[in-house]
SENU-844882 format. One line per field, with one value per residue (C-alpha): residue in one letter; x, y, z. Coordinates in Angstrom, 1 decimal. Each point is the difference from the previous one (the first is absolute). Example, Ala and Ser with C-alpha at 12.3 -4.5 7.8 and 13.67 -1.06 7.14 Angstrom:
// residues 2
resn: [A/S]
c1: [12.3/1.4]
c2: [-4.5/3.4]
c3: [7.8/-0.7]
//
This chain:
// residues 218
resn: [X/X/X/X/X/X/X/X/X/X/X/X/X/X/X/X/X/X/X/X/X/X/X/X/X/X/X/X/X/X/X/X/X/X/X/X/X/X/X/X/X/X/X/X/X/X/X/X/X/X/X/X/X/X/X/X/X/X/X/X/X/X/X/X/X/X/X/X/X/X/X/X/X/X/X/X/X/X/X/X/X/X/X/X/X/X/X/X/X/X/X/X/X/X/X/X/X/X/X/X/X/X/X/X/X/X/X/X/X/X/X/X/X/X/X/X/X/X/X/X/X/X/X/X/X/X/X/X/X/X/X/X/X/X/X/X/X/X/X/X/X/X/X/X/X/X/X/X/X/X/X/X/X/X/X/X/X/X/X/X/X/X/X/X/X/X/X/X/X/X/X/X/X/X/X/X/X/X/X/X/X/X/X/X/X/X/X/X/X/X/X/X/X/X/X/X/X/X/X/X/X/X/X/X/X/X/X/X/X/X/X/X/X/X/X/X/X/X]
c1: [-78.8/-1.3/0.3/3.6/0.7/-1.6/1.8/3.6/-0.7/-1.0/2.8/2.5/-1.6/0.2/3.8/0.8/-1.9/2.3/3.4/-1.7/-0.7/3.6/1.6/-2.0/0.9/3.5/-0.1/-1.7/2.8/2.8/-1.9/-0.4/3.7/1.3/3.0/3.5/3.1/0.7/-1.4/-0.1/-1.1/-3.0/-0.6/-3.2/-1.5/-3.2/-3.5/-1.1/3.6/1.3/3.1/1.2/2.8/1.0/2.4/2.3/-0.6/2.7/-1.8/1.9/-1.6/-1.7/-1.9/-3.2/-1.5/-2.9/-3.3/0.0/3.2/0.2/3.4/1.0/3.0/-0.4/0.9/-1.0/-2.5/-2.3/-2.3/-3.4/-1.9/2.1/0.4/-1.3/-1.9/-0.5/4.0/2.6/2.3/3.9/0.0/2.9/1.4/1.6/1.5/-0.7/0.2/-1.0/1.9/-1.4/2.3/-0.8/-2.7/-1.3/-3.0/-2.7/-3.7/-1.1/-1.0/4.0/0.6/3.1/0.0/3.3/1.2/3.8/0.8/-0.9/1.6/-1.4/2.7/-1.2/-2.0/-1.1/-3.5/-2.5/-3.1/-3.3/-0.1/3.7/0.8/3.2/0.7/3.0/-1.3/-2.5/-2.8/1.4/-0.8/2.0/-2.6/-3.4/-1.9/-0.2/-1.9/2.9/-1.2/0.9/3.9/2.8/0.9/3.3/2.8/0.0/2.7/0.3/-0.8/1.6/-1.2/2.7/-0.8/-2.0/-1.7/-3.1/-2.1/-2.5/-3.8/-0.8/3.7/0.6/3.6/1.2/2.3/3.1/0.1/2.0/-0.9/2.7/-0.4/-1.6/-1.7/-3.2/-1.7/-2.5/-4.4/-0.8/3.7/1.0/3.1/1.8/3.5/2.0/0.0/3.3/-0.5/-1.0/-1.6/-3.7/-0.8/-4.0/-1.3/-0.4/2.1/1.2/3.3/2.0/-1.1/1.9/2.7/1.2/3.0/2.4/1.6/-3.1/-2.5/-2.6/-1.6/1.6]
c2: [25.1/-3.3/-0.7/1.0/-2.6/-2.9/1.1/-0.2/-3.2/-1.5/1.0/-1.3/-2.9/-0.6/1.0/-2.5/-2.9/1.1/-0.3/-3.3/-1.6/1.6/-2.1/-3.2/0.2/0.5/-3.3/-1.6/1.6/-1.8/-2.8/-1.4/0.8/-2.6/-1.9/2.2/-1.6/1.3/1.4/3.6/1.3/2.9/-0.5/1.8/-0.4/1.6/-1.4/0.1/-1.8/-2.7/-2.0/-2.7/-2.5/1.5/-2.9/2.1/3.2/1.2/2.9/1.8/0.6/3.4/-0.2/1.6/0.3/1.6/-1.6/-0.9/-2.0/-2.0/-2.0/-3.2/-1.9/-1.8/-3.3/-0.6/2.6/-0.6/-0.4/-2.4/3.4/1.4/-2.7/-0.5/-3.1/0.2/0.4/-2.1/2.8/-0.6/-0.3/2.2/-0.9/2.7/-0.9/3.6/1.0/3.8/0.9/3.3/1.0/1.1/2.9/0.6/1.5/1.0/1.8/-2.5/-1.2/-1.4/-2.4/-1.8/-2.8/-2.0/-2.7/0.6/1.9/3.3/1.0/2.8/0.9/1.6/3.0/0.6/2.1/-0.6/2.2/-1.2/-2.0/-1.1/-2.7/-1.8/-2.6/-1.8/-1.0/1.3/-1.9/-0.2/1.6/-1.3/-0.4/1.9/-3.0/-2.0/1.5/1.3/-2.5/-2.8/1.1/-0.7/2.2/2.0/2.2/-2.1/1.7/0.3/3.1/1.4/3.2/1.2/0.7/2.8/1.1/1.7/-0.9/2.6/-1.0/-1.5/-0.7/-3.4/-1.3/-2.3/-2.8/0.0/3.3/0.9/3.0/1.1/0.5/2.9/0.9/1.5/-0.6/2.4/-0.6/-1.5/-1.0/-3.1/-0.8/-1.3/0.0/0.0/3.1/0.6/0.1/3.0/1.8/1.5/-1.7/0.8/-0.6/-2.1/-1.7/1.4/2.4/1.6/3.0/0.7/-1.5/-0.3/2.6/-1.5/3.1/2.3/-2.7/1.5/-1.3/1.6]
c3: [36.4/0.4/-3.6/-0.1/2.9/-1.6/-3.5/1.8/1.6/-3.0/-1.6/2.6/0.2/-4.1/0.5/2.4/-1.9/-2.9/2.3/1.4/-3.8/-1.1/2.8/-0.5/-4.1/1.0/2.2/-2.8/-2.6/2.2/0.9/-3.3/-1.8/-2.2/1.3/-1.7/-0.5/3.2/3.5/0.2/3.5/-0.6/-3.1/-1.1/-3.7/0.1/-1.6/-2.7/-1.5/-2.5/0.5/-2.2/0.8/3.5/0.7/-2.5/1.7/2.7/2.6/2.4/3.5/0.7/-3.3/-0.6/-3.4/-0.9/-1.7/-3.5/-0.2/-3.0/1.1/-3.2/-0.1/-3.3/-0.7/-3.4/-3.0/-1.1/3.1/-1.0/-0.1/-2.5/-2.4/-3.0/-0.5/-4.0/-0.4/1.8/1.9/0.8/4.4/1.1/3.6/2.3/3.4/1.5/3.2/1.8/3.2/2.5/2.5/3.7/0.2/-3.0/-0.6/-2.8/0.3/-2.1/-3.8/-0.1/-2.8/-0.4/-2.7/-0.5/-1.9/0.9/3.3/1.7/2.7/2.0/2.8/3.5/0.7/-3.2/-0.3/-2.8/-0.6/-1.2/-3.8/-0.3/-2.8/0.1/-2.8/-1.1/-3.4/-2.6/-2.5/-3.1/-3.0/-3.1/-1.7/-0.7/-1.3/3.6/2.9/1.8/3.2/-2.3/-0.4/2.1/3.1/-1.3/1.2/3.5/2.5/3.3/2.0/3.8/1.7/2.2/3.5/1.0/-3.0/0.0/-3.1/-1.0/-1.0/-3.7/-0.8/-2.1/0.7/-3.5/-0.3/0.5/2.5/2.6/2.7/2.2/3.4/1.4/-3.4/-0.6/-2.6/-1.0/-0.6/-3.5/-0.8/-2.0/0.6/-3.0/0.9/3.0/2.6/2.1/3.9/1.7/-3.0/-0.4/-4.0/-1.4/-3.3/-3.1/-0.3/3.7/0.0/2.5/1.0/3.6/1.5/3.8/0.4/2.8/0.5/0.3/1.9/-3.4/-2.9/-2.7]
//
């Protein structure tokens, strides 16, 4: 009996330390976030995360996004760690920007690399491992390490309001997601989805849409 006593008090006591370190990371997380090109008011990004040029990053207030984040707003490619010392590499500049709207949220691991503009509207829900790009290494030719060529097919990308954006989906350039679309677990979306539609696969199709007249996926 006494055993079972200490046991549970042990384990409260190990689940309170866990609430108390989750609350002193999250003061840390919000403590240390880079200045934005804005203010947003309760803005969480959780640690472990990577932003690069915040100045040209607009956040909306109520924002919470999970550890992991991986957030660039290029300038210029190559970076100094991707270029190639031995061969002189064209610079390519880029004057991107990303915009989030008011409360949107991710569980974490969300990447979203631009080097035009991506514009994420309100309420929009990512699971866990999301990529969002708005240009892709080049590969024109297969005798240059494909780091060494020119980012290609540069487009901007929006994802309408309220979208919910299943786990392990890549969105590409030049994409736009209507509002109130789901997009289905290990998608890549190619093309542009219509708003209020459920699209899944590779490349991501249609595979429901939102009847108005019967309030049902159909």
């Amino acid at each position: 009996m006494m055993r079972k006593m200490i046991n549970s008090l042990i384990q409260k006591l190990i689940i309170k330390l866990g609430v108390k370190l989750q609350q002193y990371q999250n003061q840390i997380a919000r403590a240390s976030l880079p200045k934005f090109a804005n203010e947003p008011k309760d803005l969480m990004i959780e640690l472990p995360r990577r932003i690069i040029q915040p100045e040209r990053m607009f956040i909306g207030d109520n924002v919470s996004l999970g550890p992991g984040s991986f957030l660039i707003a290029a300038t210029h490619y190559p970076s100094k760690t991707m270029q190639n010392f031995e061969n002189s590499i064209p610079v390519q500049s880029f004057n991107a920007k990303i915009s989030i709207g008011n409360r949107v949220t991710s569980t974490a691991d969300l990447q979203i690399a631009a080097q035009s503009e991506i514009v994420i509207e309100d309420d929009v829900m990512f699971a866990s491992n999301i990529h969002i790009n708005d240009g892709v290494h080049g590969y024109e030719t297969a005798d240059v390490a494909y780091k060494y060529q020119k980012i290609s097919k540069v487009a901007p990308i929006t994802i309408k309001k309220g979208c919910w954006i299943g786990q392990n989906v890549m969105i590409m350039p030049g994409v736009t997601i209507g509002e109130f679309t789901i997009i289905g677990a290990n998608s890549i979306v190619k093309e542009s989805i219509p708003a209020k539609c459920i699209a899944a696969g590779n490349p991501a199709k249609v595979v429901k849409r939102w009847d108005e007249r019967t309030e049902n996926w159909i």
